[in-house]
C-alpha positions as protocol buffer text, in pm:
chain_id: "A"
residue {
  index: 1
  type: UNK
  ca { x: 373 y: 968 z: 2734 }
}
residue {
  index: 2
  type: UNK
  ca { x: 644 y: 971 z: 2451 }
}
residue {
  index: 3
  type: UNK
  ca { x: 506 y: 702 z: 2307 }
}
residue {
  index: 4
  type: UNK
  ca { x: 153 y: 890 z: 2303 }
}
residue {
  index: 5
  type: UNK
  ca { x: 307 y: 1192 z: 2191 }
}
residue {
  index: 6
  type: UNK
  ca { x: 449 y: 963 z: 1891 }
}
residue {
  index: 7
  type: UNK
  ca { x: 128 y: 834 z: 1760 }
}
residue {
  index: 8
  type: UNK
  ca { x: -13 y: 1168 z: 1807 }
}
residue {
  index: 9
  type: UNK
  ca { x: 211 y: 1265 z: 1546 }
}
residue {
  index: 10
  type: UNK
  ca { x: 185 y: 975 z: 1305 }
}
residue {
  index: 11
  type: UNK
  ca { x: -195 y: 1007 z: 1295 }
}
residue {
  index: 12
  type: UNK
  ca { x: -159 y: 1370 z: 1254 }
}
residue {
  index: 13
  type: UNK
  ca { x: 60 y: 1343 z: 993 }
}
residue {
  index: 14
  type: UNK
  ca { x: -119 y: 1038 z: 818 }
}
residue {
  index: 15
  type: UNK
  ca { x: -436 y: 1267 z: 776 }
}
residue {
  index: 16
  type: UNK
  ca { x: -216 y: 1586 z: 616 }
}
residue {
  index: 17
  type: UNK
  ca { x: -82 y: 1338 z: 390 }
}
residue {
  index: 18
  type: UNK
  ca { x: -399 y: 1163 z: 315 }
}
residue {
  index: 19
  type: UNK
  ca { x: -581 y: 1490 z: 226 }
}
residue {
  index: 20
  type: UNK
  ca { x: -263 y: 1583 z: 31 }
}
residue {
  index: 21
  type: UNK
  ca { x: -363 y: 1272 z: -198 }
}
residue {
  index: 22
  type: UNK
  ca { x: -739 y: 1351 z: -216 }
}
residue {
  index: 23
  type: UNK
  ca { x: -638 y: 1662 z: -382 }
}
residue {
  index: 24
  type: UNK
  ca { x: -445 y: 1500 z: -592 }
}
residue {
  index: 25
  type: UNK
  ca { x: -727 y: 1295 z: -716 }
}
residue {
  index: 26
  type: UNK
  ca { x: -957 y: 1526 z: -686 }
}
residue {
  index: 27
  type: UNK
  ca { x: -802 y: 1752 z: -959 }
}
residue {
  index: 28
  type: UNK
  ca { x: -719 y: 1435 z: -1167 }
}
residue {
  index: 29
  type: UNK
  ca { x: -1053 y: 1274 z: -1154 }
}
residue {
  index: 30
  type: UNK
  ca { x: -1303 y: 1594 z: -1223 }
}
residue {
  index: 31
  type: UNK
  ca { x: -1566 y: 1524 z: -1390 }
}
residue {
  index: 32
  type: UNK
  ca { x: -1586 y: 1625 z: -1780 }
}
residue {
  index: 33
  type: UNK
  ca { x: -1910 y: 1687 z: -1887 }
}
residue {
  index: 34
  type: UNK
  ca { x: -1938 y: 1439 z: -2067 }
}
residue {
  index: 35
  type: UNK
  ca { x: -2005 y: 1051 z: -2112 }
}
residue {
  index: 36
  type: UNK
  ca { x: -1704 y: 1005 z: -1912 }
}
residue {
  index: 37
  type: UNK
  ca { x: -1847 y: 1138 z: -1572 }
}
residue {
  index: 38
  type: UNK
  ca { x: -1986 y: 765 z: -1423 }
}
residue {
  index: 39
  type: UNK
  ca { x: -1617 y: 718 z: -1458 }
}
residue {
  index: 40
  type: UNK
  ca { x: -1486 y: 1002 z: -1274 }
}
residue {
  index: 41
  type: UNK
  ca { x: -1773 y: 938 z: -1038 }
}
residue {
  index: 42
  type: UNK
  ca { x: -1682 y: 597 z: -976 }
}
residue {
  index: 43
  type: UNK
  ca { x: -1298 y: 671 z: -930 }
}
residue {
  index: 44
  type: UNK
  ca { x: -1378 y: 950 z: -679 }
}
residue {
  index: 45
  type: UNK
  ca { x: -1582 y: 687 z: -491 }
}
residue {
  index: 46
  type: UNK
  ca { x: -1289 y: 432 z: -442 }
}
residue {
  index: 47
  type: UNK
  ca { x: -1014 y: 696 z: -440 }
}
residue {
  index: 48
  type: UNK
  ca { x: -1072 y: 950 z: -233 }
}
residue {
  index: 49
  type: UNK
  ca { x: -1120 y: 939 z: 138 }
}
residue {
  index: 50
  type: UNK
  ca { x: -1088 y: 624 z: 361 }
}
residue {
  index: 51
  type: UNK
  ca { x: -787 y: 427 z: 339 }
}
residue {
  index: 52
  type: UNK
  ca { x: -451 y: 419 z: 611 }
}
residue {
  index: 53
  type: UNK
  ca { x: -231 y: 598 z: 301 }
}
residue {
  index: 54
  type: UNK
  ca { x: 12 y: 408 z: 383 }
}
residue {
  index: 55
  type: UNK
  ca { x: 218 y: 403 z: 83 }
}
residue {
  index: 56
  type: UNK
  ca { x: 177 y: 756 z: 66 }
}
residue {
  index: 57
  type: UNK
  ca { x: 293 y: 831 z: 409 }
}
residue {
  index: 58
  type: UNK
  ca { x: 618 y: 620 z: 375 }
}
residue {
  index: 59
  type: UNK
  ca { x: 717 y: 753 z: 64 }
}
residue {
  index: 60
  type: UNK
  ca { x: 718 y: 1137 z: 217 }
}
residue {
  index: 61
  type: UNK
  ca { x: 844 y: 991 z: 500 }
}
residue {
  index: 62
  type: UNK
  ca { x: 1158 y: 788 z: 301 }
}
residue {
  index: 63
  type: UNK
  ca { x: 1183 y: 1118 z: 112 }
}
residue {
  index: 64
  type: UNK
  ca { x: 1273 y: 1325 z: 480 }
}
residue {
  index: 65
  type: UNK
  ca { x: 1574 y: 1129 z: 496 }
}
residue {
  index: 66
  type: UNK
  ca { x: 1720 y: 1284 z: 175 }
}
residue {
  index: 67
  type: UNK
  ca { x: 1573 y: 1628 z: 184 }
}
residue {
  index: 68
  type: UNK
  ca { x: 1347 y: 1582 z: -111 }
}
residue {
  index: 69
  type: UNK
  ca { x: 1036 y: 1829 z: -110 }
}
residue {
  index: 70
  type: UNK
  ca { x: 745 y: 1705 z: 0 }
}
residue {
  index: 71
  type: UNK
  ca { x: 477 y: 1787 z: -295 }
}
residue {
  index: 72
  type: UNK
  ca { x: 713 y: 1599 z: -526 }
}
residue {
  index: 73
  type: UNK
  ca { x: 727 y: 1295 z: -268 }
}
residue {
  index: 74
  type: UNK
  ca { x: 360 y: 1329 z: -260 }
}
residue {
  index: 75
  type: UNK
  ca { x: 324 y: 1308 z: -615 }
}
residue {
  index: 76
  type: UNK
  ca { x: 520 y: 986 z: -631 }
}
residue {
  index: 77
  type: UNK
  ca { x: 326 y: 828 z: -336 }
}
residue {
  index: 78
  type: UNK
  ca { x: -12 y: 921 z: -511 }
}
residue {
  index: 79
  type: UNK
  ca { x: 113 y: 731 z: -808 }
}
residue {
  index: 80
  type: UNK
  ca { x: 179 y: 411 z: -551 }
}
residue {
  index: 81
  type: UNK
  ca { x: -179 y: 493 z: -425 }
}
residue {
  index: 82
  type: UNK
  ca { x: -344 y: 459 z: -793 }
}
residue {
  index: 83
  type: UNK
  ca { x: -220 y: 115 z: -841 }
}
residue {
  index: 84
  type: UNK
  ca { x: -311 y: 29 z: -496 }
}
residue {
  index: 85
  type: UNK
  ca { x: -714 y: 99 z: -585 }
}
residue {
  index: 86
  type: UNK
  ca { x: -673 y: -34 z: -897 }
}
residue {
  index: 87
  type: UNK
  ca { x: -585 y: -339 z: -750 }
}
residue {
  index: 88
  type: UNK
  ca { x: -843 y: -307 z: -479 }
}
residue {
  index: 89
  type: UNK
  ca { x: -1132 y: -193 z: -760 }
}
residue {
  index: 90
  type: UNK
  ca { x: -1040 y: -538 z: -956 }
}
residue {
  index: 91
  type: UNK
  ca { x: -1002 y: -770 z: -655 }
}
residue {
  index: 92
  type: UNK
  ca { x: -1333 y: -697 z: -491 }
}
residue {
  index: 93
  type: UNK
  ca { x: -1531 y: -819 z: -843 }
}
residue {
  index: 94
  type: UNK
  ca { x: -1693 y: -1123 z: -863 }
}
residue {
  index: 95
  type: UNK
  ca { x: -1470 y: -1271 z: -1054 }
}
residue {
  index: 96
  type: UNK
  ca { x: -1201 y: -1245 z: -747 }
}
residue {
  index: 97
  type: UNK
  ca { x: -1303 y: -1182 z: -397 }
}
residue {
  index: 98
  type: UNK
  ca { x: -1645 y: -1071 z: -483 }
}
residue {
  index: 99
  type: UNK
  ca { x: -1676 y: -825 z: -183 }
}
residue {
  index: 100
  type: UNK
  ca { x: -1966 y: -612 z: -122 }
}
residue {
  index: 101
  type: UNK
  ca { x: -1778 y: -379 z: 123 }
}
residue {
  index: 102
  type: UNK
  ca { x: -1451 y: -157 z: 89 }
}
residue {
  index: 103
  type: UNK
  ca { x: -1327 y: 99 z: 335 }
}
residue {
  index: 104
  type: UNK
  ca { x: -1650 y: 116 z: 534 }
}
residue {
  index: 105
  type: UNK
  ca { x: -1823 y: 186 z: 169 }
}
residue {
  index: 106
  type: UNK
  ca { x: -2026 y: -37 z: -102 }
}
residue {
  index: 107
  type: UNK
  ca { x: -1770 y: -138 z: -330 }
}
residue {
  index: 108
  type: UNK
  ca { x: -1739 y: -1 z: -690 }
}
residue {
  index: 109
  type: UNK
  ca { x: -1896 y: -262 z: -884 }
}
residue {
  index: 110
  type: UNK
  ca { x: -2203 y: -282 z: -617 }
}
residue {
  index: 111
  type: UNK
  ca { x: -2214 y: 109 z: -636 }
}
residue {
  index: 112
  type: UNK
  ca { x: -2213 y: 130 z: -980 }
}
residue {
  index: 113
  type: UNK
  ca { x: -2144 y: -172 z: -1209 }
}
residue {
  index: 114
  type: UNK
  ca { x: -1917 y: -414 z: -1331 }
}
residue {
  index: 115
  type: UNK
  ca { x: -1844 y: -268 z: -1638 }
}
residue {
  index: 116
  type: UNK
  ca { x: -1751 y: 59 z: -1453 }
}
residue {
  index: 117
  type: UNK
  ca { x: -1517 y: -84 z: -1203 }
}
residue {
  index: 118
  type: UNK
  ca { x: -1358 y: -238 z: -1469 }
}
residue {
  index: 119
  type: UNK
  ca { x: -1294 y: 80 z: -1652 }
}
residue {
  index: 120
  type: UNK
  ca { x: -1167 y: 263 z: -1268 }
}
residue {
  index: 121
  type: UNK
  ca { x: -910 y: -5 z: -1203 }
}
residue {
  index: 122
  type: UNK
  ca { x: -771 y: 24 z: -1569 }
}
residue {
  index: 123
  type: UNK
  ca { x: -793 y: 410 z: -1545 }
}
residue {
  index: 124
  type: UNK
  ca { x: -616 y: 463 z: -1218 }
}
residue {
  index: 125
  type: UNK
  ca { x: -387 y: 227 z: -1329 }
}
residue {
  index: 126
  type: UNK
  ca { x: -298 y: 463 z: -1579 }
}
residue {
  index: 127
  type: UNK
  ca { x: -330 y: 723 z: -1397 }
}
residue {
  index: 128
  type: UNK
  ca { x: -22 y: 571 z: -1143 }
}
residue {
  index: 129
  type: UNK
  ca { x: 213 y: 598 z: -1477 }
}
residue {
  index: 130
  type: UNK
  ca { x: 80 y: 951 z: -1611 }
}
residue {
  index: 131
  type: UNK
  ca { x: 177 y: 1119 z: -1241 }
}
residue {
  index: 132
  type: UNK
  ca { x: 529 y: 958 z: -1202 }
}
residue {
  index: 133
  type: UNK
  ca { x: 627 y: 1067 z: -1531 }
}
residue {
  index: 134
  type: UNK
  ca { x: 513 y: 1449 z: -1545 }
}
residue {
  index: 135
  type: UNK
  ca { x: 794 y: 1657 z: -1462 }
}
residue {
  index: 136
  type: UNK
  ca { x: 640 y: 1782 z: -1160 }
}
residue {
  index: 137
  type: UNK
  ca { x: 738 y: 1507 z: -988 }
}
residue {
  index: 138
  type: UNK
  ca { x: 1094 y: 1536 z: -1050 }
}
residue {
  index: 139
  type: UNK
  ca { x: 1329 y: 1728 z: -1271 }
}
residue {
  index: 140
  type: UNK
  ca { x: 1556 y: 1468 z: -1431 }
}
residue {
  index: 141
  type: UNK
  ca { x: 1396 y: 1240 z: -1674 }
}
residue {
  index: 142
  type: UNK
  ca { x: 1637 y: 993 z: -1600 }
}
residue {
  index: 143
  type: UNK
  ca { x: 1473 y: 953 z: -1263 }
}
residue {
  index: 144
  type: UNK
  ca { x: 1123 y: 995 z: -1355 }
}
residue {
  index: 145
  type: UNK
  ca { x: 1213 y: 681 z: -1595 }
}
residue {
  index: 146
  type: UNK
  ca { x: 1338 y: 431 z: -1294 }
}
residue {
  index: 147
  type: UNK
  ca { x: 1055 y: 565 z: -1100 }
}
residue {
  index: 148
  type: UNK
  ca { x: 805 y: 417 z: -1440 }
}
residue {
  index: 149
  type: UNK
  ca { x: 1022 y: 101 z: -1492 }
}
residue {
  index: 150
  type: UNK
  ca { x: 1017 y: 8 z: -1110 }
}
residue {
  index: 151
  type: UNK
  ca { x: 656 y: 41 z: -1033 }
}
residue {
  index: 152
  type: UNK
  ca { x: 583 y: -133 z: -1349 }
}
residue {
  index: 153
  type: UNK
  ca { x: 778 y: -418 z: -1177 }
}
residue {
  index: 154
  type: UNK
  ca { x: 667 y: -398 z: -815 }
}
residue {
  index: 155
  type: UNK
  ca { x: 270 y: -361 z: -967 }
}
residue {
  index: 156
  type: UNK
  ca { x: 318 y: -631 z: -1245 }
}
residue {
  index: 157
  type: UNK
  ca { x: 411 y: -1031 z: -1280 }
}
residue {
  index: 158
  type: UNK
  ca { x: 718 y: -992 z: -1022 }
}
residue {
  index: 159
  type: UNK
  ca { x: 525 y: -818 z: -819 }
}
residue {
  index: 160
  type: UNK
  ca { x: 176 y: -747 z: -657 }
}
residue {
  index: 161
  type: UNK
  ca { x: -43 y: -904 z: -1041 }
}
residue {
  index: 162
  type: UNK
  ca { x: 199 y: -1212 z: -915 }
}
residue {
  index: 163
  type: UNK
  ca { x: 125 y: -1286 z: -594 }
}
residue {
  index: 164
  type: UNK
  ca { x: -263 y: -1193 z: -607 }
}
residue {
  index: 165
  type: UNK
  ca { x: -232 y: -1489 z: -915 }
}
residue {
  index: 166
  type: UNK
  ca { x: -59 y: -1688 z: -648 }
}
residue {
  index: 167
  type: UNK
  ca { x: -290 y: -1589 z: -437 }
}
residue {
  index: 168
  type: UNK
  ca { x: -638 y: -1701 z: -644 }
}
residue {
  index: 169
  type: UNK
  ca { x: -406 y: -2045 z: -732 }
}
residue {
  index: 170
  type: UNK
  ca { x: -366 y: -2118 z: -358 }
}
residue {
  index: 171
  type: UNK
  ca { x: -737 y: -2131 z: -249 }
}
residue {
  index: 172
  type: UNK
  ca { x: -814 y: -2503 z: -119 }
}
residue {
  index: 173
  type: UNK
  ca { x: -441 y: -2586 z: -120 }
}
residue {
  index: 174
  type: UNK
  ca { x: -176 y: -2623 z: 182 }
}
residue {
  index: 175
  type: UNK
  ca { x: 81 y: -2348 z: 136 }
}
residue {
  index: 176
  type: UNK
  ca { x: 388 y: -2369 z: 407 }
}
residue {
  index: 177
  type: UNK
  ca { x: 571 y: -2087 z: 526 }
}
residue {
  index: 178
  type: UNK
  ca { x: 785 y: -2017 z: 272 }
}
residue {
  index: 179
  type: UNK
  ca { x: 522 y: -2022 z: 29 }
}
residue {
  index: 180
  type: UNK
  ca { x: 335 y: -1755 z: 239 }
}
residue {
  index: 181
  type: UNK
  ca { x: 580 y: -1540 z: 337 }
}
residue {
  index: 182
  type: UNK
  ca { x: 660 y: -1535 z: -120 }
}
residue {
  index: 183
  type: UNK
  ca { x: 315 y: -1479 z: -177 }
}
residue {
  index: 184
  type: UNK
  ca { x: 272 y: -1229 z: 44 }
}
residue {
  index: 185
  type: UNK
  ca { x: 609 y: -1034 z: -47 }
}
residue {
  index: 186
  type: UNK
  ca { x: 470 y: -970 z: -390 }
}
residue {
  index: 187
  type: UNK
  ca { x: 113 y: -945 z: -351 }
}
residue {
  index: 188
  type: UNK
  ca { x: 168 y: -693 z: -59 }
}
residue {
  index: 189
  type: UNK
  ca { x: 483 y: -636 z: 4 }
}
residue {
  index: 190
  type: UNK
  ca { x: 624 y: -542 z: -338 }
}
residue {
  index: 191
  type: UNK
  ca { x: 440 y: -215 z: -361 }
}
residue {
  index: 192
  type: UNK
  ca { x: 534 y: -154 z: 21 }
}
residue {
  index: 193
  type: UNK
  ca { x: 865 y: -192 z: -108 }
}
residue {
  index: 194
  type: UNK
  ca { x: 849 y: 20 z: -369 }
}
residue {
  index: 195
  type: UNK
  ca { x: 698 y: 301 z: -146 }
}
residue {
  index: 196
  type: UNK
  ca { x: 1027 y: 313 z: 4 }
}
residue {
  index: 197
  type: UNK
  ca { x: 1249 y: 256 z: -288 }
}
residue {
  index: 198
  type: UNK
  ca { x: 1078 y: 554 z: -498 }
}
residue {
  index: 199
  type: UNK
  ca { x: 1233 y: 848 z: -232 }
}
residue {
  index: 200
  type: UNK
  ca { x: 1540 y: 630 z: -306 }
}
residue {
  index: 201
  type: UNK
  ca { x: 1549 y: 693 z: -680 }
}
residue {
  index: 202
  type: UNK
  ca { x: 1429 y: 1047 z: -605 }
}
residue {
  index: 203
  type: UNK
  ca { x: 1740 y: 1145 z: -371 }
}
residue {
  index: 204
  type: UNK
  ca { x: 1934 y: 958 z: -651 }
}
residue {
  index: 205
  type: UNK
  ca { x: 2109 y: 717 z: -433 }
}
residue {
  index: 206
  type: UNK
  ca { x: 2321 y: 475 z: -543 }
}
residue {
  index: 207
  type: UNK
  ca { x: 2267 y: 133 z: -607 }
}
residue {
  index: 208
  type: UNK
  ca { x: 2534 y: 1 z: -342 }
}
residue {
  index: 209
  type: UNK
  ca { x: 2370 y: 240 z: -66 }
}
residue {
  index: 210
  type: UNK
  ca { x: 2002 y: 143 z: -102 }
}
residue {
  index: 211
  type: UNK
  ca { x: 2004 y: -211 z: 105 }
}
residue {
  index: 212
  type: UNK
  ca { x: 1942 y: -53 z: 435 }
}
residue {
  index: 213
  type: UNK
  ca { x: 1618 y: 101 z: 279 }
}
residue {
  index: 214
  type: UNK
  ca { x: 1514 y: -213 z: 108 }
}
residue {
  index: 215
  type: UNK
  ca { x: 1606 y: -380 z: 451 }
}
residue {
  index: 216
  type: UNK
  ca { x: 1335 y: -163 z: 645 }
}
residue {
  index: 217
  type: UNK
  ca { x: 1114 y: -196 z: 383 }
}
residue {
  index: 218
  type: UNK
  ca { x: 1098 y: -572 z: 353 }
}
residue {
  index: 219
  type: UNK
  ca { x: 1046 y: -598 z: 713 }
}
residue {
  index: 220
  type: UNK
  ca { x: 764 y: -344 z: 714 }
}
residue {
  index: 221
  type: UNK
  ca { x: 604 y: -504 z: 439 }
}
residue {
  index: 222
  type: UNK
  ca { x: 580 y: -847 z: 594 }
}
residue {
  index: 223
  type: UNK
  ca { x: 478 y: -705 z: 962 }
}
residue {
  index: 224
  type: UNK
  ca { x: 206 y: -525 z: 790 }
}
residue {
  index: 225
  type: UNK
  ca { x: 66 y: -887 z: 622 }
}
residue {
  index: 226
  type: UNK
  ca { x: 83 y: -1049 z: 942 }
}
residue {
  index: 227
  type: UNK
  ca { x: -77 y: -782 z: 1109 }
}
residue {
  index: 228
  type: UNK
  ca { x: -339 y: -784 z: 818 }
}
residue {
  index: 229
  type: UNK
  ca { x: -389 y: -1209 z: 931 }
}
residue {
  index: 230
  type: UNK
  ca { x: -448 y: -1094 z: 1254 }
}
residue {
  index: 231
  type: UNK
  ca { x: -668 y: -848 z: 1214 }
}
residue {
  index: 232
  type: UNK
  ca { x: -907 y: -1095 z: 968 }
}
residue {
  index: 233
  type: UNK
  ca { x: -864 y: -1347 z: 1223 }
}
residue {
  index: 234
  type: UNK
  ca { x: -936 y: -1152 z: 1510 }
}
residue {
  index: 235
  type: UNK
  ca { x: -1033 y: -802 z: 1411 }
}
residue {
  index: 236
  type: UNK
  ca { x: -1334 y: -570 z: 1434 }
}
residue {
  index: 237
  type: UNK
  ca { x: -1532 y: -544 z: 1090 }
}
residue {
  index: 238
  type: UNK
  ca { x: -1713 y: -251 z: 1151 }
}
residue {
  index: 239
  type: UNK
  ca { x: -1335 y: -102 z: 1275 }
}
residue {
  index: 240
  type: UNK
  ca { x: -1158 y: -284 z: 963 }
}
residue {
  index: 241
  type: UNK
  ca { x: -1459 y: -115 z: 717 }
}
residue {
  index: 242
  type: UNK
  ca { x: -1442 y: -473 z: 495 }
}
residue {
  index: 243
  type: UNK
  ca { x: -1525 y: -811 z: 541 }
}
residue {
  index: 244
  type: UNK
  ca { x: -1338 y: -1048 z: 804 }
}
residue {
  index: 245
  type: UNK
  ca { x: -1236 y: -1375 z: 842 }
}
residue {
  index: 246
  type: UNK
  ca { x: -1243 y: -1441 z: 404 }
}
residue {
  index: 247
  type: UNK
  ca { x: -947 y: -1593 z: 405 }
}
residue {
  index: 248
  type: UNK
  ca { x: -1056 y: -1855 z: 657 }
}
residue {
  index: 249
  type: UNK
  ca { x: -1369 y: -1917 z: 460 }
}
residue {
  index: 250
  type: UNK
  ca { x: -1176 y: -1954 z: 91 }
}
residue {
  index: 251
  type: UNK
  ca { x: -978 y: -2205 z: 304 }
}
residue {
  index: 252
  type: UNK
  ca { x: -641 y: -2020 z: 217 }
}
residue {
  index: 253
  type: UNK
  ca { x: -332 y: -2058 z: 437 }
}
residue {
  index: 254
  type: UNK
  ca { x: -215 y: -1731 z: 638 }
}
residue {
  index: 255
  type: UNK
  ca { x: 31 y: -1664 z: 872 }
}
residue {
  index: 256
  type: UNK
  ca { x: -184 y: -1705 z: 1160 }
}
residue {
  index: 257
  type: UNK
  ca { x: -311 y: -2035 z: 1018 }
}
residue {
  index: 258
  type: UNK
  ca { x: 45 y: -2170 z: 1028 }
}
residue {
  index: 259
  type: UNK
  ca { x: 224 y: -1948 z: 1337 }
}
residue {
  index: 260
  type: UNK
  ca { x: -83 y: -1929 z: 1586 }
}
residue {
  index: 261
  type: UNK
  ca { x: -212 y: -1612 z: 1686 }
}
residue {
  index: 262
  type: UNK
  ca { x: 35 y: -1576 z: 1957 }
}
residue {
  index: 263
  type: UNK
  ca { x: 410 y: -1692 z: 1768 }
}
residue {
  index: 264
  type: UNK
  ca { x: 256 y: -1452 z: 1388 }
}
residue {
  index: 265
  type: UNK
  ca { x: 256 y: -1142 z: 1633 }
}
residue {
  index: 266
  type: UNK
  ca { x: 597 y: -1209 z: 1799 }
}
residue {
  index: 267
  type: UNK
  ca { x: 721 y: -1229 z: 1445 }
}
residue {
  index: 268
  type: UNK
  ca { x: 547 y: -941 z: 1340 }
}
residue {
  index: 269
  type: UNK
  ca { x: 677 y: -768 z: 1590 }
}
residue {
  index: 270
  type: UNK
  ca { x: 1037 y: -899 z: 1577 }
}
residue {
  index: 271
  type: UNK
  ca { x: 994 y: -748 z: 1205 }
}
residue {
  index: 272
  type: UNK
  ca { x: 932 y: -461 z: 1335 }
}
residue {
  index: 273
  type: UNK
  ca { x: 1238 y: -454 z: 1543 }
}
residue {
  index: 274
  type: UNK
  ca { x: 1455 y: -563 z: 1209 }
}
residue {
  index: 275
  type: UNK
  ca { x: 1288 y: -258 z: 1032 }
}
residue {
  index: 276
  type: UNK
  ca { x: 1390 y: 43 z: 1296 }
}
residue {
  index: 277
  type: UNK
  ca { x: 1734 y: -146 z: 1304 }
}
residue {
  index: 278
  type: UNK
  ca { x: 1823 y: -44 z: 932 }
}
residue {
  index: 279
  type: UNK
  ca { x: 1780 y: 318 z: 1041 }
}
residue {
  index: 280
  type: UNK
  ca { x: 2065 y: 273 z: 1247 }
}
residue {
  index: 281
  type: UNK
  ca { x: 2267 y: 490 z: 1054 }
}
residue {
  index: 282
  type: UNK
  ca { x: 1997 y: 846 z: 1071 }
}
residue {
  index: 283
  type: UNK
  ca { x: 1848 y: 1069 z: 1383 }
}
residue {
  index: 284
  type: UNK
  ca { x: 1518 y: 1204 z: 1402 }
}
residue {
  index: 285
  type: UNK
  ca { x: 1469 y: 1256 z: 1016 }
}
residue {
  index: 286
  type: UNK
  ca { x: 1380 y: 868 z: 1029 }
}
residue {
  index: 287
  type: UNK
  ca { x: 1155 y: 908 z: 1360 }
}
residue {
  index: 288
  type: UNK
  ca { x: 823 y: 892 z: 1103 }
}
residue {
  index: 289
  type: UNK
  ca { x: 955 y: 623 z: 931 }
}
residue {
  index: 290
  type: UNK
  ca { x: 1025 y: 425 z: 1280 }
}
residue {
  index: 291
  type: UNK
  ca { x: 665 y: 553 z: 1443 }
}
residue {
  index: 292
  type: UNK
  ca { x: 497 y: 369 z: 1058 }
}
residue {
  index: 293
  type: UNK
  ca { x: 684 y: 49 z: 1132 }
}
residue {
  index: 294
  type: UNK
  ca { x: 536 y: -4 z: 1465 }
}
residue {
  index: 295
  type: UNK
  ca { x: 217 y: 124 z: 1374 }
}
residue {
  index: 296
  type: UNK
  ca { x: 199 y: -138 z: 1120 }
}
residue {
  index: 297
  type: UNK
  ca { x: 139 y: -388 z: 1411 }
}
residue {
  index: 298
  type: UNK
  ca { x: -46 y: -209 z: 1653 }
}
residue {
  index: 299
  type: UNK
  ca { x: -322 y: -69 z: 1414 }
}
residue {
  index: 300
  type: UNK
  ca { x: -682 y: -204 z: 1448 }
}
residue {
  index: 301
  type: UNK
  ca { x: -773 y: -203 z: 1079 }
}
């Protein structure tokens, strides 16, 4: 019943912060009467609705623990959200995945063109950088600033553009575990990470203080791949809203290629454990942040 009661709450909260980011967009990506408007059109099409949010969600819910208001928190986890369909924009094209499908819906370049998706990765890339540094989202520039620099990192070489290069490098090769589990930690994991890390910089903690956050984060972050493995190597497409089973097909390595079915979810889910274990030191202002780490393994898509 509790544990009902929990997800109850997650979901409910997942969909106010969801339509907390569609606004967002919304009023960013309005059309302008002008040549521009396939643009705005086609950003609006991969931006708003669909999607679990969950970089959103954890950076409101990071931001609970340090009593940072929730519109700025929002603002910040809209910014995570931009890169994150920038990325997704540029790696369904032909020249990557070439994927026809994307939360449930055509993806940009099939719904419009190549050219187009080309332009609505670059421009909600962009877009990511022009929301984190408006002082809406927070007061001191000095914070705003660490909040540019360290999604540049977690978005760039060092981070997810990284590991989705490592990721188009290892197609047709034999990657072992530790080679995975890198991969992943930049490709998906580093904006995870940062999702955490930006309520962090926000409540202006200090750099001694932060590895309990960064803890939970990691951990997160790599349950949430593993579940991703699982759910391509077991999952239901018309549930998951995207094609299964690709990386099986590209003959890439995955967790569940390596672990099993069976020994990738016991890790995932000893992850999971790690994660709640580095709120050890908070009461129920963490309980969203606990209910998202085991949601990341017991989702269906």
């Amino acid at each position: 019943m509790e544990a009902a009661a929990e997800d109850t709450d997650l979901l409910g909260e997942a969909r106010r912060i969801a339509a907390g980011v569609d606004r967002l967009f919304e009023d960013a990506l309005a059309d302008r009467c002008d040549g521009r408007d396939r643009l705005c059109q086609a950003m609006r099409h991969a931006g708003i609705g669909g999607g679990k949010r969950l970089r959103p969600l954890l950076t409101v819910a990071a931001a609970r623990l340090f009593g940072i208001d929730e519109d700025r928190a929002l603002r910040a986890g809209s910014a995570i959200e931009a890169i994150h369909v920038y990325s997704l924009i540029h790696d369904d094209l032909p020249c990557m995945d070439d994927d026809d499908l994307r939360r449930g819906k055509p993806t940009v370049h099939k719904a419009f063109d190549e050219a187009t998706a080309v332009l609505a990765g670059d421009c909600f890339h962009a877009l990511a950088f022009e929301l984190l540094a408006d002082d809406a989202t927070h007061e001191d520039p000095f914070v705003r600033s660490e909040l540019v620099v360290e999604l540049a990192k977690a978005s760039g070489i060092d981070g997810m553009g990284g590991g989705q290069a490592m990721d188009l490098a290892a197609e047709g090769q034999f990657l072992d575990l530790p080679a995975i589990t890198r991969l992943q930690q930049l490709k998906t994991g580093a904006l995870i990470e940062y999702a955490v890390e930006a309520a962090v910089i926000m409540g202006r903690v200090a750099e001694d203080g932060r590895a309990p956050y960064r803890g939970y984060a990691r951990n997160v972050g790599l349950a949430f791949q593993i579940a991703d493995d699982l759910l391509d190597h077991e999952g239901d497409e018309s549930a998951a809203g995207k094609k299964l089973n690709k990386d099986a097909d590209a003959g890439k390595a995955t967790f569940v290629s390596l672990l099993g079915p069976d020994r990738a979810r016991l890790q995932a889910e000893m992850l999971v454990t790690q994660a709640i274990e580095h709120l050890h030191g908070h009461g129920e202002e963490a309980d969203l942040l606990r209910a998202i780490a085991r949601y990341a393994v017991e989702r269906d898509r």
